[in-house]
C-alpha positions as CSV (number, residue, x, y, z in Angstrom):
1,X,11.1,10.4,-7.2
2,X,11.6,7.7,-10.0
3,X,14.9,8.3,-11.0
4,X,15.5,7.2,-14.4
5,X,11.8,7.3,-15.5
6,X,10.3,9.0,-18.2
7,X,7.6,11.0,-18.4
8,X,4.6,11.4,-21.0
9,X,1.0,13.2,-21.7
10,X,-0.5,11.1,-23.8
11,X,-3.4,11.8,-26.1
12,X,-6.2,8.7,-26.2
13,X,-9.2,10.8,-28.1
14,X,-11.7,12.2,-25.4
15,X,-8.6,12.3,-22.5
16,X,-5.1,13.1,-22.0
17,X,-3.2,10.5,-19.7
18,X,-0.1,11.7,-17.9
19,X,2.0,8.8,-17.1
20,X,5.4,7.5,-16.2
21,X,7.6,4.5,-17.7
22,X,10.7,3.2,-16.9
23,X,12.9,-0.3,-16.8
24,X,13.3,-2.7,-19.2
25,X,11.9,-6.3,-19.5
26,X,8.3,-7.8,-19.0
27,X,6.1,-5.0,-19.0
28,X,3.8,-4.1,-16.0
29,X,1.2,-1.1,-15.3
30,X,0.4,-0.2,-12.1
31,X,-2.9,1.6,-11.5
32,X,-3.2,3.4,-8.4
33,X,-6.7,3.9,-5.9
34,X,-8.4,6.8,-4.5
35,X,-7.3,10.1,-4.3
36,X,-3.9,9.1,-5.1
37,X,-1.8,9.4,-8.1
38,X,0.8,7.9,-10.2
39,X,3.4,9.2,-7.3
40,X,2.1,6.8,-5.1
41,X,4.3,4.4,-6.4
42,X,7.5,6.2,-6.3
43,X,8.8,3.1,-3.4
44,X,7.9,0.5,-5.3
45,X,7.9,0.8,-9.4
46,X,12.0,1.7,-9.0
47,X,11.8,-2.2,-6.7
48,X,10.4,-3.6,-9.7
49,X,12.6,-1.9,-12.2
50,X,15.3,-3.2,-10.0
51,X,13.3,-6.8,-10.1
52,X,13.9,-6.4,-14.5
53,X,10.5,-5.3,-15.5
54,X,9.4,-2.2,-17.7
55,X,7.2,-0.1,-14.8
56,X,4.4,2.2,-16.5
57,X,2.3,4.2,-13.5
58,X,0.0,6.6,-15.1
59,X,-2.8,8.5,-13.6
60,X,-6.1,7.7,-14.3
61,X,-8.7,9.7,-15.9
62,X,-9.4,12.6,-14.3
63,X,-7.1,12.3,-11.2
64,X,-3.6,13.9,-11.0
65,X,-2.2,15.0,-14.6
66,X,-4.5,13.3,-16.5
67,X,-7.7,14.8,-18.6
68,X,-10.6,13.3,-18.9
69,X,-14.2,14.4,-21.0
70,X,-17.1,17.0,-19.9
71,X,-19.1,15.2,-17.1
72,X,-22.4,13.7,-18.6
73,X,-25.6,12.3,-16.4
74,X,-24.7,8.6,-17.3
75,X,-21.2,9.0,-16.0
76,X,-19.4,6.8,-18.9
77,X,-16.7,9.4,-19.9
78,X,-15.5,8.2,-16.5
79,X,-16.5,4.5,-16.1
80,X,-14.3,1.9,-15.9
81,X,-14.4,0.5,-19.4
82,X,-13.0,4.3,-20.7
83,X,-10.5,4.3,-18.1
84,X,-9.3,0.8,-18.8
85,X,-9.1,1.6,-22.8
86,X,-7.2,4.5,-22.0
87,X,-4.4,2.1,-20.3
88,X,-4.6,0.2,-23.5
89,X,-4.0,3.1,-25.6
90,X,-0.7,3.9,-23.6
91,X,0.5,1.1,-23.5
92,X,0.6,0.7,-27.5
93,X,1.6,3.9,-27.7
94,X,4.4,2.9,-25.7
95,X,4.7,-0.3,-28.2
96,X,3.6,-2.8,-25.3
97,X,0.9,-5.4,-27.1
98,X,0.6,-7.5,-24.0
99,X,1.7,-7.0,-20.3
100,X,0.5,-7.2,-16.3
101,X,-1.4,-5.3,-14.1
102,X,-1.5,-4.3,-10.6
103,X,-4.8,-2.6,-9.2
104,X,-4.8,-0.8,-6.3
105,X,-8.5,0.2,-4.4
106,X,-10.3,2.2,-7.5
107,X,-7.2,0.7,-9.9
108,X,-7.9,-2.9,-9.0
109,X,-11.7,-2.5,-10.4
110,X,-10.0,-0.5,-13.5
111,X,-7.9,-3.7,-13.8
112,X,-10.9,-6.0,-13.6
113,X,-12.3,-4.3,-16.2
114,X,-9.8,-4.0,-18.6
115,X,-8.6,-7.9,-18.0
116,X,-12.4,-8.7,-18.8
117,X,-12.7,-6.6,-22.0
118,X,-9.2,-7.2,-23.7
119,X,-7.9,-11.1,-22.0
120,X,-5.8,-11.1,-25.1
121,X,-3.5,-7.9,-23.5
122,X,-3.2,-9.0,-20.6
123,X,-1.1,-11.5,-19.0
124,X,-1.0,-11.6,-15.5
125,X,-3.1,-9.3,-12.9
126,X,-3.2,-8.5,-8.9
127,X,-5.3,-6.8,-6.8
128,X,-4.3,-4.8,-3.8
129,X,-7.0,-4.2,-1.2
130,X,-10.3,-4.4,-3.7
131,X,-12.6,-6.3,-4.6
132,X,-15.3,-6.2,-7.6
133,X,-17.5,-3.2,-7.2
134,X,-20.7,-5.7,-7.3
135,X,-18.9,-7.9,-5.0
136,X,-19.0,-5.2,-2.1
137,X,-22.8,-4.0,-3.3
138,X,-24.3,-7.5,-3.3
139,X,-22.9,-7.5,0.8
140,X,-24.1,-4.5,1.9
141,X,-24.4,-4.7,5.9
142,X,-24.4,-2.0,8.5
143,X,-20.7,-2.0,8.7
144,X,-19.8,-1.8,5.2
145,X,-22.6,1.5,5.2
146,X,-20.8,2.7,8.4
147,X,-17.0,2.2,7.1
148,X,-17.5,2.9,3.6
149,X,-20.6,5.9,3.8
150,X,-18.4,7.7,1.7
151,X,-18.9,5.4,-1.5
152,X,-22.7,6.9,-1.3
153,X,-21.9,10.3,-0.4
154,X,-19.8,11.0,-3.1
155,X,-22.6,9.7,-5.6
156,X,-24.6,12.5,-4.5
157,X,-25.2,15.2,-7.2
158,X,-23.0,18.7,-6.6
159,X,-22.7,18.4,-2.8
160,X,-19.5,16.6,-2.2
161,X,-17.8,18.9,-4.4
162,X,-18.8,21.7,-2.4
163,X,-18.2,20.4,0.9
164,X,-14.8,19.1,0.0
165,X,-13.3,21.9,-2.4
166,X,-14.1,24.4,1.0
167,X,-11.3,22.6,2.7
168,X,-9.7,19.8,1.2
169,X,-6.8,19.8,3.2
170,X,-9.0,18.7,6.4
171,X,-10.8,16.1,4.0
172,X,-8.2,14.2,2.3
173,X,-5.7,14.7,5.5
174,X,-2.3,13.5,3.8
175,X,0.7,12.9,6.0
176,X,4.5,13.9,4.3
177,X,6.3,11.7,6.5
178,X,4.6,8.6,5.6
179,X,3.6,9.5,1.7
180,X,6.9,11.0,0.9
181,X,7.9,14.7,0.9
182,X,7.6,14.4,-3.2
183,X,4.9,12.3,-3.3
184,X,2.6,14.1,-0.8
185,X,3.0,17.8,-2.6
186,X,2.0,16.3,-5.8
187,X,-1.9,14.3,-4.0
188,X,-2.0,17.8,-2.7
189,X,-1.3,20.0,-5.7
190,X,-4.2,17.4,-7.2
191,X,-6.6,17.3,-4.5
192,X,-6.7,21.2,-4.7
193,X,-7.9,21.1,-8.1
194,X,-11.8,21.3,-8.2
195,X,-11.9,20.0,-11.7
196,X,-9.5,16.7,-10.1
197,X,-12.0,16.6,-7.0
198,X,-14.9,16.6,-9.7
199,X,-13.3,13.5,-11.9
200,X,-12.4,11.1,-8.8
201,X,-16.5,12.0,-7.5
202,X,-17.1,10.8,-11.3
203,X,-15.0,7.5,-10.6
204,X,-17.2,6.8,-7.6
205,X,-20.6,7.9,-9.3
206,X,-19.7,5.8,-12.3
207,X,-19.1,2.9,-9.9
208,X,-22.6,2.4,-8.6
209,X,-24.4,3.2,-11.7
210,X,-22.6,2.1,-15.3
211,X,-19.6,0.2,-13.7
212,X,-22.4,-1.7,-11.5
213,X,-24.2,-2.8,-14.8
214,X,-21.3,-3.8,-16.8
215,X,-20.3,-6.1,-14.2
216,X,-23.2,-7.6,-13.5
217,X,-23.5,-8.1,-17.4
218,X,-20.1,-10.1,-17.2
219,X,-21.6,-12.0,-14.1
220,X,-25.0,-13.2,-16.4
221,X,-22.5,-13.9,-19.2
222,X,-20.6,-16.0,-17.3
223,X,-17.0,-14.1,-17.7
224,X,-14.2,-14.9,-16.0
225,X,-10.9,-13.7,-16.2
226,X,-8.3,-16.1,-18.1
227,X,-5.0,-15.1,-16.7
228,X,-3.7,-15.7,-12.9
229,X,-4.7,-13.8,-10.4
230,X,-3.0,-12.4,-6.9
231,X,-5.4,-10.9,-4.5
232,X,-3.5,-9.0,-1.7
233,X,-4.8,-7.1,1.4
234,X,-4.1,-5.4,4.1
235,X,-3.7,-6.6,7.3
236,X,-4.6,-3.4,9.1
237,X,-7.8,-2.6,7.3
238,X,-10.9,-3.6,6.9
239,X,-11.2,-6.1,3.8
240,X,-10.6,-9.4,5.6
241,X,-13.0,-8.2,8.3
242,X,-15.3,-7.3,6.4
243,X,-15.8,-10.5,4.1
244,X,-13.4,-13.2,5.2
245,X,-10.5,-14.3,3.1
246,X,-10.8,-11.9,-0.4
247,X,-9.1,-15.0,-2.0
248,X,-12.4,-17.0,-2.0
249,X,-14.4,-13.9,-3.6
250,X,-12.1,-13.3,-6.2
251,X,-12.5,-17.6,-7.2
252,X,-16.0,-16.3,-8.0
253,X,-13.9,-14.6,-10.9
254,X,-11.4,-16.7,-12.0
255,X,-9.7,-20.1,-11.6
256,X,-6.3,-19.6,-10.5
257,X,-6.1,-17.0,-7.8
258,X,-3.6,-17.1,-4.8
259,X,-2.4,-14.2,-2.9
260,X,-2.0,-13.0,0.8
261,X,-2.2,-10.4,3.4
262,X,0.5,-7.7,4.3
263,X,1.7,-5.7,7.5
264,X,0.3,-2.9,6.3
265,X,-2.4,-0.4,6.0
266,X,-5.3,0.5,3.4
267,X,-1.8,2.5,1.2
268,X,0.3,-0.1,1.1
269,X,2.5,1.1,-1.9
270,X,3.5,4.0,1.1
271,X,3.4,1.8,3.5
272,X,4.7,-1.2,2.9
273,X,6.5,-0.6,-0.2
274,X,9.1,-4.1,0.2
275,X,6.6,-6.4,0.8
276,X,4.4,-5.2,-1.8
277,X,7.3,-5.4,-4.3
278,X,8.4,-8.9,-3.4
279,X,5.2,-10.1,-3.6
280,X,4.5,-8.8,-7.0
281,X,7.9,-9.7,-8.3
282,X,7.6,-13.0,-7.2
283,X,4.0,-13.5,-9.2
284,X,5.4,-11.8,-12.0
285,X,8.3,-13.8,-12.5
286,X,6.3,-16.7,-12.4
287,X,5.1,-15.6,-15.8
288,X,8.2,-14.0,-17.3
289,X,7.9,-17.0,-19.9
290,X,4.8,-15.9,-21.7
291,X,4.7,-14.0,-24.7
């Protein structure tokens, strides 16, 4: 897996970020989703190196490599606004002042985040198969509660953990062939941590209580993101049944969104690894230009 990368554990103050860089040319992050880690990537960040763009994949707080604080009640050592300054910190510590972003399910709403908070870093963003956390709360129907229970079950104080440290094999149910031999043994090796199950239950928790607030702060503001926007989605999952077309949410957000659905299902980095890396070289191009 990523031949030619580099790899780095590097210290932001209250976490440790393990994360991977390679390429040369316009810089470009790529933040993976639930339970995933950096690895999920390995098909598509050596496409875009390929493409002529520097390709940093780190994991986020608390999943995979990466460190994150002592759990606290409010949940903000592992909201979105410390995961998204911890990209920040990497990426000048890797001496990148401004670059793109892709978001992936839990890494799109770190993306939205940090594109909110620091417009001047960023240049260009997509998100893969998300949408903003209050977005999916303020639509709340019996099929969203059937499909996604698990959003709500993982909020729950100290019994997740317990239920899916006891097996979590049989929970997270990860496939070799379809992951990638390398790729699947390192999910594994992390979803057999406790103290990794613990941080991605944070992620969630933090989503419906301080990541909930902060966005719904930006909505009263009146914040909208300043750079282009590609939503993508997947064609075999839920999104567009769920909502409609995620292009027409996302306008809620900013002014110049386009984007599209792919063959694919909810991993589409695993899945659908060519597509996904067309479409993203193709926006990303677009923008080669700007500083």
């Amino acid at each position: 897996m990523f031949d030619g990368f580099e790899t780095a554990q590097i210290d932001v103050g209250d976490a440790s970020v393990f994360v991977r860089f390679g390429g040369t040319g316009p810089p470009v992050v790529l933040l993976h989703g639930h339970p995933r880690t950096s690895a999920t990537w390995h098909r598509v960040a050596p496409l875009l190196v390929r493409a002529g763009h520097t390709v940093v994949c780190p994991d986020l707080r608390g999943y995979g490599s990466s460190r994150g604080p002592h759990f606290t009640a409010d949940h903000a050592g592992y909201s979105k606004r410390a995961v998204a300054q911890d990209v920040v910190a990497v990426m000048r510590h890797l001496g990148h002042r401004r670059f793109s972003l892709v978001g992936h399910d839990r890494g799109g709403s770190v993306a939205l985040r940090l594109a909110l908070d620091h417009p001047e870093v960023v240049s260009r963003v997509v998100f893969a198969d998300c949408l903003p956390l209050t977005e999916h709360l303020s639509r709340i129907t019996a099929e969203f509660a059937t499909q996604w229970w698990h959003w709500f079950f993982f909020a729950q104080p100290d019994i997740p953990e317990r239920v899916i440290c006891a097996d979590p094999d049989s929970w997270y149910r990860g496939d070799p062939v379809t992951m990638g031999e390398e790729n699947y043994a390192e999910w594994r090796q992390a979803t057999r941590n406790p103290d990794v199950v613990r941080a991605m239950l944070e992620d969630y928790r933090a989503g419906l209580t301080i990541d909930r607030q902060h966005e719904e702060a930006d909505r009263a503001a009146g914040a909208r993101l300043a750079c282009p926007v590609l939503a993508l989605w997947s064609l075999k999952d839920d999104l567009e049944d769920l909502y409609g077309d995620p292009r027409v949410i996302w306008r809620r957000w900013a002014d110049d969104v386009s984007g599209h659905g792919i063959d694919s299902g909810h991993h589409i980095a695993e899945q659908a690894p060519g597509p996904l890396a067309s479409a993203l070289a193709e926006f990303l191009d677009a923008g080669a230009d700007l500083p």
